[in-house]
C-alpha positions, 0 to 999 in steps of 0.5 A: 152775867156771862161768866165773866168779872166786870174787870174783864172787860175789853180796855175801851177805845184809845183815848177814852176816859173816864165813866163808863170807859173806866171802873175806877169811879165805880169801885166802892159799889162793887162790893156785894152786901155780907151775907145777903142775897142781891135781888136778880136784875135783868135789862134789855137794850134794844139797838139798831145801828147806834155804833156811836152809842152803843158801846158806852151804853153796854159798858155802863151796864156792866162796869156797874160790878153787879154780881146778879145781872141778867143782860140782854141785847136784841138788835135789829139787824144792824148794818153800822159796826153795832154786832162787831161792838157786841161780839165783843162783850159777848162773854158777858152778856146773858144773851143777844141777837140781831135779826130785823124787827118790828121796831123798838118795842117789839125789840125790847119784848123779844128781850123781857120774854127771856128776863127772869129777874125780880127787877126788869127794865130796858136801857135805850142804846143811846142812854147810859147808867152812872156808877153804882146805880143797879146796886141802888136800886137793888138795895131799896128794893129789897127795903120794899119788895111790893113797890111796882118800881124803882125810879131815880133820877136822870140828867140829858146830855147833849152830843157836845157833852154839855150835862143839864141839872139833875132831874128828880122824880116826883110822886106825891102820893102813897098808893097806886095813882091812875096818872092820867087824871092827874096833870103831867105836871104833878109827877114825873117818872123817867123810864132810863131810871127806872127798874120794874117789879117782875111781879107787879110788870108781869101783873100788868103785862109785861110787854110794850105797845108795838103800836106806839113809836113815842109813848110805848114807856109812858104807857108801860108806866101807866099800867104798872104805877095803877098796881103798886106804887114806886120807890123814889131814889134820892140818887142820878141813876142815869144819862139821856141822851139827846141828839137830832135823831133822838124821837124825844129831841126831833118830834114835838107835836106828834110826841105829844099827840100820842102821848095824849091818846093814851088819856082816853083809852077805852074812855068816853073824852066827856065822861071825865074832866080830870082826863080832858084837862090832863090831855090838854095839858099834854097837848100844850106841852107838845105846841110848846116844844113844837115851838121850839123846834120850829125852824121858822118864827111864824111857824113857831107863833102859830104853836105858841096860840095853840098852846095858849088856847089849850091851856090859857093859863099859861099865858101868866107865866113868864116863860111862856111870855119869853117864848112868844118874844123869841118866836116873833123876834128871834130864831129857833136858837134862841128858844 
């Protein structure tokens, strides 16, 4: 990591406190394990102009006091006070850039071919890591070196700074799973808590999907979980954030369409039952949000009939009852 001690850094904009501004929350995790080797750890973020964010991503990474940290941050050419925020902590970055790009993915696999650590993620630029997490994570993966990833848990904070519950992950089974012929519903792996196996990542390619805008972690995580399965932390590694801007926050439908492609990739759509209901289920899920996010109540009763005729079965749940009440009586708030 740049040379430098994470106690080193520039103090953090006037008026700000508190994690990731300030280390004292982080403190009992700096001390490094007598006599053991800490595992490399490498991350990526890829940044273009999110200078609101930015700067809280990069210090949760650094302020996390891990003493075997590769960090790289490849931005897209930004134009919004992103490369000053960056020059700034430029003595403790591994490396970084900025030129333009061919979007995100593109971005993040710019960065994977210069990471050499034994776990390797990416942080968005609009995310950030909580205290002690890298060190976590580091720990049980020295536990269990032939898992395929370390995953935690998350909470999504809202640009008002409201927290939701901690949201943990579930994987119910011991050895690699093909996840597409599983329902969504039966797992959940978040990426922004995630670090991967080098050897297991490069194994299953490691790079993203330049042709994907939503799915391109799902997919990744597909590939990976099919090698070796994951290590679960009973610990919240990370926050995600969402604001209108956010692809998760301001894209329902075509989300969820290209998340469901990827369950038939190179697959005959009825050859397998498994994928098919796993698709539908998906595509629900996207009618669902899509619902949600309808700025108009007859908009929103059209997504809630398509997510009930995918997935009839939903019409017995008692949210889904609530949904169709406020989309035919209420406003988009009320979802």
């Amino acid at each position: 990591m740049g040379g430098r001690s994470s106690s080193q850094l520039p103090p953090p904009p006037a008026g700000r406190e508190g994690w990731p501004w300030t280390a004292g929350a982080c403190r009992s995790a700096f001390a490094v394990r007598d006599g053991a080797v800490l595992p490399r750890i490498s991350i990526v973020t890829p940044s273009f102009n999110q200078a609101q964010y930015l700067e809280e991503t990069i210090r949760s990474v650094l302020l996390q006091g891990y003493p075997n940290l590769e960090y790289i941050i490849v931005d897209g050419g930004s134009t919004d006070g992103s490369i000053e925020i960056i020059r700034k902590y430029e003595p403790w970055l591994t490396h970084w850039e900025s030129e333009p790009d061919r979007g995100q993915a593109h971005a993040i696999n710019k960065g994977f071919a210069r990471a050499h650590g034994e776990l390797i993620t990416f942080q968005n630029s609009d995310d950030y890591y909580l205290p002690g997490a890298l060190l976590h994570a580091a720990d049980l993966f020295a536990g269990n070196p032939s898992a395929g990833l370390v995953v935690g848990s998350f909470r999504s904070i809202g640009v008002d700074g409201s927290q939701s519950d901690v949201t943990g992950p579930v994987y119910p089974w011991k050895t690699p799973v093909d996840l597409r012929l599983v329902p969504p519903g039966a797992w959940r792996l978040h990426q922004v808590s995630a670090l991967f196996a080098r050897d297991v990542l490069d194994q299953a390619g490691r790079h993203l999907r330049e042709d994907l805008r939503f799915a391109l972690d799902r997919e990744l995580l597909f590939r990976v979980v099919r090698l070796a399965p994951p290590i679960l932390a009973d610990r919240c590694y990370a926050h995600f954030r969402l604001h209108d801007a956010s692809k998760s926050v301001s894209a329902g439908l075509p989300f969820a369409e290209e998340m469901a492609s990827l369950y038939w990739d190179g697959v005959d759509p009825s050859a397998c039952k498994r994928r098919r209901a796993s698709w539908r289920a998906v595509m629900a899920g996207g009618h669902l949000r899509s619902a949600r996010l309808a700025g108009r109540r007859g908009l929103a009763a059209r997504h809630l009939v398509s997510a009930a005729i995918l997935r009839p079965d939903c019409l017995l749940t008692r949210d889904f009852m609530r949904r169709v009440a406020r989309a035919t009586l209420g406003t988009r708030s009320d979802f």
